[in-house]
C-alpha positions in Angstrom: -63.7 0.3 56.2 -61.5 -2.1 55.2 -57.3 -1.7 55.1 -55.1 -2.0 52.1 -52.7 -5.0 52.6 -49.6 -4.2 51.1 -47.7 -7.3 51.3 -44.6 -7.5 53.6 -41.0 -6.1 53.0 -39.8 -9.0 51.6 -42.2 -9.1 48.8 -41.5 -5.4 47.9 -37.9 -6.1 47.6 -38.4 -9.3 45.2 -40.6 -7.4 42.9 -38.0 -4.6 42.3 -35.2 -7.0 42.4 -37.0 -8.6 39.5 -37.7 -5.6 37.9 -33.9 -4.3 38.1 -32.7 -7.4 36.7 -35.4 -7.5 33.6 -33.5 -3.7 32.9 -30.5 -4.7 33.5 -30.9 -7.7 31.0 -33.0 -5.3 28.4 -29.7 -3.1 28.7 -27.3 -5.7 28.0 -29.1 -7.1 24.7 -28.8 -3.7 23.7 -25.2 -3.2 24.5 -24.6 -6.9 22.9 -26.3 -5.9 19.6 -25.0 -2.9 19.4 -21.6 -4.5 19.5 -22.3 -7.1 16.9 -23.5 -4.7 14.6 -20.6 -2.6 14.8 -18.6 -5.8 14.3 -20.3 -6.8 11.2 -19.9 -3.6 9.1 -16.3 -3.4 10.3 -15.8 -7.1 9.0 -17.7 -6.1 5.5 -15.6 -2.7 5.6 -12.1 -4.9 5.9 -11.6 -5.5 2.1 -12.8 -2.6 1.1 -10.5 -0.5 3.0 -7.5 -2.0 1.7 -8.0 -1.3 -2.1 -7.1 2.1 -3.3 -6.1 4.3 -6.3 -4.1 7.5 -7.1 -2.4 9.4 -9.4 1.3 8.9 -9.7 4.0 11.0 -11.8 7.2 9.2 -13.3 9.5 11.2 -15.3 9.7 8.7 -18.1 5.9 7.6 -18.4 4.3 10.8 -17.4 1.0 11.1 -15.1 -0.8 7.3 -14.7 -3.5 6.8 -12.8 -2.9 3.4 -10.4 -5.3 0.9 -8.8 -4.3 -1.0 -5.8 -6.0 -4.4 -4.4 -4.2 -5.0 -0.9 -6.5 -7.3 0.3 -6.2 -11.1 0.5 -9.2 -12.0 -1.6 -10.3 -10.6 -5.5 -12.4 -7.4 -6.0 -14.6 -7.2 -9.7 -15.8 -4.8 -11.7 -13.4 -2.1 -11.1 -13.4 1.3 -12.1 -11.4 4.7 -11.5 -12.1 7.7 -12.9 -9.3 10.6 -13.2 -9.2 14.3 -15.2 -8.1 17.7 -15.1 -8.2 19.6 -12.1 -11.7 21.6 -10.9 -11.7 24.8 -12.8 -9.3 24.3 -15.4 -10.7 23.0 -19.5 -13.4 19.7 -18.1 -11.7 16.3 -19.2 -12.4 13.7 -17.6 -11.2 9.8 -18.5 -11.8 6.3 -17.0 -9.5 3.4 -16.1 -11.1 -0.5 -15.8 -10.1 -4.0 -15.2 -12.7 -6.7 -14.6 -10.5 -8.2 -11.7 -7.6 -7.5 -9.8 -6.0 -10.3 -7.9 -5.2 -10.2 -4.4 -2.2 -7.9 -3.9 -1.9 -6.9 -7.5 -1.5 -3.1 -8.9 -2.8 -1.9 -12.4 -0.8 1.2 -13.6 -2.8 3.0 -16.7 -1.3 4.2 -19.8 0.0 7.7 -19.6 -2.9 10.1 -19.1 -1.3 13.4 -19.0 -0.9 13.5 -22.7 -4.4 13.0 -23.5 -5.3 15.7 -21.1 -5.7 19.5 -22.6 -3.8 21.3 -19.8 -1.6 18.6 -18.9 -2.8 18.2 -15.7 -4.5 14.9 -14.2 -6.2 14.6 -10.8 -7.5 11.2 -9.4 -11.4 11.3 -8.9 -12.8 8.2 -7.9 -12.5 4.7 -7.6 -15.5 2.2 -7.8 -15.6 -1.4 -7.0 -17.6 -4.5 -6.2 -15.6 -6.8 -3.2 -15.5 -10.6 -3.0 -18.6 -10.8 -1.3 -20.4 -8.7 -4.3 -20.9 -5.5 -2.2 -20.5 -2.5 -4.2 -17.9 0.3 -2.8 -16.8 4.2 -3.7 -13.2 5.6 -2.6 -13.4 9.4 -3.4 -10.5 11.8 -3.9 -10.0 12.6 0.1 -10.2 8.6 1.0 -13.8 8.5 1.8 -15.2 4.8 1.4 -19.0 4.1 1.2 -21.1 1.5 0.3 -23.2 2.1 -2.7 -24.8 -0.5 -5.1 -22.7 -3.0 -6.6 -21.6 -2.6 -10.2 -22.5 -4.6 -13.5 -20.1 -7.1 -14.3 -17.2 -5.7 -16.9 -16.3 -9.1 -18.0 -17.9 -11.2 -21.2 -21.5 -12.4 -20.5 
């Protein structure tokens, strides 16, 4: 009968070292990706985040529904949405501008006159960002990516 040579001690502790350090490198691609990812939909969430819109009472011009673009760069195709209140007689209106400039603000005509209980709520706000990424604020501030909208401009 012949013996099983299992190689000396040093050769057993190359062979794991080698295998710890292919782990350890597997593990740190994943970690690295994992950060760049994160990185990249933070960077295409930045000038999303700073565009908003909201309802705003003024005792002269009544209930108006305004747009915000804080960012530093365009956005396109924009689009709120405001009406009554959930519950109450369903009206529902929309407020649009093809672009708003970097800081600018678009205040809409009044709105609580056209509505039937006099009430006004701010829905939604839908844009396409400088990069042409399509984005949705809802009423509680949620922002999601969604498709990006047709172009509201002339063709």
């Amino acid at each position: 009968m012949q013996a099983v040579i299992w190689g000396s001690v040093a050769d057993w502790v190359a062979a794991i070292g080698t295998g710890g350090a292919l782990l350890a490198t597997i593990w740190l691609l994943r970690q690295e990706l994992s950060t760049r990812r994160l990185t990249f939909h933070r960077e295409r969430r930045a000038q999303a985040e700073q565009v908003a819109a909201w309802t705003e009472f003024d005792l002269d011009r009544g209930i108006a529904l305004v747009m915000k673009n804080a960012s530093g760069m365009p956005i396109y195709s924009v689009r709120a949405t405001a009406g009554t209140p959930a519950g109450h007689d369903s009206w529902q209106t929309e407020v649009a501008a093809v672009t708003l400039a970097p800081g600018e603000a678009m205040r809409s005509e009044r709105l609580d006159s056209e509505s039937p209980t006099g009430a006004v709520i701010f829905y939604d706000l839908e844009f396409n960002d400088s990069a042409g990424v399509g984005w949705r604020r809802g009423a509680d501030g949620d922002l999601q990516e969604v498709e990006p909208l047709p172009y509201l401009g002339c063709s």
